[in-house]
C-alpha positions as CSV (number, residue, x, y, z in Angstrom):
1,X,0.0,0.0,0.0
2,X,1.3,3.6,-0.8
3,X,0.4,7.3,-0.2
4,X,-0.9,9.5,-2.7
5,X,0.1,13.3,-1.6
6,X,-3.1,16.0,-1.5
7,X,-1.1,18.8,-0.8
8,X,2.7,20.3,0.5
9,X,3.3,22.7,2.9
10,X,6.4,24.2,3.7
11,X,8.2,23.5,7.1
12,X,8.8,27.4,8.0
13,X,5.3,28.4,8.8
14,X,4.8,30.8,11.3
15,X,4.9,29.8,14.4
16,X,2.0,28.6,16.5
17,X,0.0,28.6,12.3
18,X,-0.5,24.5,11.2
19,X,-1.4,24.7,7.7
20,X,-0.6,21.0,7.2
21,X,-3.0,19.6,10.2
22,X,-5.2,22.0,9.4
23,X,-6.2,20.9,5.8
24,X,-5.5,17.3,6.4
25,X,-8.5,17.8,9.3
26,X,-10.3,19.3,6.9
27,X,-10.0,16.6,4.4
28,X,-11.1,14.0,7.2
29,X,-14.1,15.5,7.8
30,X,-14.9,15.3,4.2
31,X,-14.4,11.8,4.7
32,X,-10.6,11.3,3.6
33,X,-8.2,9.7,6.0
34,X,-5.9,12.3,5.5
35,X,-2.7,12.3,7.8
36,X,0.5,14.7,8.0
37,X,4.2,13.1,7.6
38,X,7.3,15.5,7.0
39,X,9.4,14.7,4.0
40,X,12.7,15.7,5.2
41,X,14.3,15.7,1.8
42,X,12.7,18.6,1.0
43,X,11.4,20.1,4.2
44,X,7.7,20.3,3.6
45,X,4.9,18.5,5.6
46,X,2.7,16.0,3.2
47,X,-0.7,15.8,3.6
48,X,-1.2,12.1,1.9
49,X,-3.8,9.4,2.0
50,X,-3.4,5.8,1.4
51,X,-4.4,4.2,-1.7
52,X,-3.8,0.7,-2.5
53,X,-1.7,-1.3,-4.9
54,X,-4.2,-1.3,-7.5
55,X,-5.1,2.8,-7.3
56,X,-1.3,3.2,-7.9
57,X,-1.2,1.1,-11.4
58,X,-4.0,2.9,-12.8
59,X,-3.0,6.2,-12.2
């Protein structure tokens, strides 16, 4: 199973402000199970949902 990414954010948000959480909560109350992880490699937080083998070949 893998992750498809809904949306970046950058890391250097002002503080106390949590873009990332905030969509990813508004995505899962639309329904999504939509979760924050931080991609170090490019220092951004990744709002992503799951999608399953079979959504990833036939994208």
């Amino acid at each position: 199973m893998g992750a498809k990414v809904l949306e970046r954010f950058p890391a250097g948000a002002p503080r106390g402000s949590w873009p990332a959480e905030e969509y990813a909560a508004a995505r899962r109350a639309e329904g999504e199970p939509a979760r924050v992880v931080m991609d170090l490699k490019s220092d951004a937080f990744l709002v992503v949902v799951p999608v399953h083998d079979e959504e990833q070949h036939a994208a």
